[in-house]
C-alpha positions as CSV (number, residue, x, y, z in Angstrom):
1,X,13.5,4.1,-13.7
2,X,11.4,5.8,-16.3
3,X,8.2,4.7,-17.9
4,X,9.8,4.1,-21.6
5,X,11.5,1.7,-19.5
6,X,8.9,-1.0,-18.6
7,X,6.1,0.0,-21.0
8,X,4.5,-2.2,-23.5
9,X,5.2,-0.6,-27.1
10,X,2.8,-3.3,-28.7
11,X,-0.3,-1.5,-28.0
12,X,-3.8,-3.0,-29.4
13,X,-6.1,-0.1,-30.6
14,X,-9.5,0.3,-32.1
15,X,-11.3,3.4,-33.7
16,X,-14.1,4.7,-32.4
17,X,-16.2,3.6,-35.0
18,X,-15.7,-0.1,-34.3
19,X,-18.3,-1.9,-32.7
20,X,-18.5,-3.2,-29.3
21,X,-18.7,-6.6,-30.6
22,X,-15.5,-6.3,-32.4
23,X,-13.5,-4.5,-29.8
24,X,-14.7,-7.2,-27.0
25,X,-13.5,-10.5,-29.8
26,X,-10.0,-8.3,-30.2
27,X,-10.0,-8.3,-26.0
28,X,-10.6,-11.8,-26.0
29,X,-8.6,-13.0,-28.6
30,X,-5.2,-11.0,-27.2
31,X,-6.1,-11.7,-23.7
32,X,-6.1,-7.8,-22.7
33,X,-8.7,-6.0,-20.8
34,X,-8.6,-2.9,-22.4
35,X,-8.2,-1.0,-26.0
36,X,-6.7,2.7,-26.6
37,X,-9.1,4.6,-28.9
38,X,-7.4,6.0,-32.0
39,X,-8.8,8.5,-34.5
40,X,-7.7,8.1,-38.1
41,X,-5.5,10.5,-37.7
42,X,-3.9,8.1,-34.9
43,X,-4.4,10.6,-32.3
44,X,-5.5,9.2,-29.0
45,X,-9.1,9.4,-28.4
46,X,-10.3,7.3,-25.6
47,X,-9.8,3.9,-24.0
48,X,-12.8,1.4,-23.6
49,X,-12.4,-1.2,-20.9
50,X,-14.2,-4.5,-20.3
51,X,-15.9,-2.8,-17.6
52,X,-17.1,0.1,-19.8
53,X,-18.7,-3.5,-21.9
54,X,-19.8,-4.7,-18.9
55,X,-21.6,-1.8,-17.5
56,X,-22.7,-0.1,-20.4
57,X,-23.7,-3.2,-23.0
58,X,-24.2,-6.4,-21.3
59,X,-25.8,-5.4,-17.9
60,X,-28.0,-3.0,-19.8
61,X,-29.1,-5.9,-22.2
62,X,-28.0,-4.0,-25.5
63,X,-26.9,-5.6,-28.7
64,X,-22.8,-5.2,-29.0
65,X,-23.1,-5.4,-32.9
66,X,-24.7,-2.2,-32.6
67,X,-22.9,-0.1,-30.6
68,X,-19.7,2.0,-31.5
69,X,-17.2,2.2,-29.3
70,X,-17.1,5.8,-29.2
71,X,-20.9,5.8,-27.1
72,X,-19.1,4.1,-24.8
73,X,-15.0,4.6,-24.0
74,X,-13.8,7.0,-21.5
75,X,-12.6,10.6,-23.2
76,X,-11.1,12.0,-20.3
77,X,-7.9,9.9,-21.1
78,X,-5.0,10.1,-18.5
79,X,-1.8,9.6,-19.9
80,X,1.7,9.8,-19.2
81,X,5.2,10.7,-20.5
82,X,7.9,8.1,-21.3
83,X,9.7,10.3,-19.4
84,X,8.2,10.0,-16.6
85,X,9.3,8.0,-13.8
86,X,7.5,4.7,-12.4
87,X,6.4,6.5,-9.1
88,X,4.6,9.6,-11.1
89,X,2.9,6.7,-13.1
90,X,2.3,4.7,-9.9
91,X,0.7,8.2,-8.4
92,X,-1.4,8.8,-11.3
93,X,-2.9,5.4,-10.9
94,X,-3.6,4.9,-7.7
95,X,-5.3,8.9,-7.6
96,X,-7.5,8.1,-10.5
97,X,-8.0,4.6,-9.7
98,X,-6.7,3.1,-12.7
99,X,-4.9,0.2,-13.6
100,X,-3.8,1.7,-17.1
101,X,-1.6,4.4,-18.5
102,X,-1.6,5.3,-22.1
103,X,2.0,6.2,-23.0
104,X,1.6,9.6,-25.1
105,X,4.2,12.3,-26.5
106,X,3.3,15.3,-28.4
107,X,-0.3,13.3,-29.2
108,X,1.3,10.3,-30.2
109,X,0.6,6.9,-29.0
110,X,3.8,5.6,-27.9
111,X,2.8,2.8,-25.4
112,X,1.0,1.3,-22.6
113,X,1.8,0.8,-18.6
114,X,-0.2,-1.0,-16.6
115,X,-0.3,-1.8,-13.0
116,X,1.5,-5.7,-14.1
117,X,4.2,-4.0,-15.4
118,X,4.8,-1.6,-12.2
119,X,4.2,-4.9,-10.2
120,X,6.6,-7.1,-11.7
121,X,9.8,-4.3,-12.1
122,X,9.1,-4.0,-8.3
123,X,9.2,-7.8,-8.1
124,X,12.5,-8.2,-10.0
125,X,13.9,-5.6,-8.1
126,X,13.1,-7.1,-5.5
127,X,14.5,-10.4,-6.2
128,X,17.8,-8.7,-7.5
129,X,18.6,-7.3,-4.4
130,X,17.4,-10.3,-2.3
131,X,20.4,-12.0,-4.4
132,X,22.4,-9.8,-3.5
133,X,21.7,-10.1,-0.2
134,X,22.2,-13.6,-0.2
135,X,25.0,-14.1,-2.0
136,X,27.9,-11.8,-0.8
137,X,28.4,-9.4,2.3
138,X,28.0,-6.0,1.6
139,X,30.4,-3.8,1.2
140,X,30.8,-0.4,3.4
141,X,31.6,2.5,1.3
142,X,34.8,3.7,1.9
143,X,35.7,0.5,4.1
């Protein structure tokens, strides 16, 4: 299975310019946990979490209407190819410890997998084959 398979092609994004403020109402009112950083050029720039929020404006006790999001997303962005498949994704996150994957193609944002997604194919995979299972013998090749 391929990463174009599962991924979530209705990405939120916010330029770096934005203020914290705003990028931490557009978290909250989507119910995500983390925007992809666009240029206005719509290249990919960054990603800025709600820990990067966290960490870097509330526990630090400065004001979110003044910061941009650029002082405080990650730049080193890992992506990965729709082409990919769900265990070089998988791999990717659990080296870098990260839960998301920026879908990009020739600097194009084409969508988002996230550890969910990975989780729940595995879980409906699961539950396919435990049908399966449960419903009819198996049959032997060739028998």
């Amino acid at each position: 299975m391929l990463v174009k398979e599962v991924m979530n092609r209705n990405v939120k994004t916010i330029r770096s310019i934005d203020t914290v403020k705003y990028a931490a109402q557009l978290m909250n009112e989507t119910g995500i946990g983390s925007l992809v950083v666009v240029s206005g050029t719509g290249g990919v720039v960054g990603i800025v979490t709600e820990r990067d929020i966290l960490t870097d404006v509330v526990a630090t006790g400065k004001n979110a209407d003044n910061i941009k999001v650029g002082d405080i997303m990650t730049r080193e962005l890992i992506t990965v190819s729709p082409n990919s498949s769900l265990e070089e994704a998988a791999d990717l996150m659990t080296k870098n410890k990260i839960k998301k994957l920026p879908v990009v193609e020739a600097g194009r944002l084409l969508g988002i997998v996230t550890a969910t997604d990975l989780i729940a194919y595995e879980k409906n995979l699961i539950e396919k084959l435990a049908t399966l299972l449960t419903i009819s013998p198996i049959k032997s090749i060739g028998g």
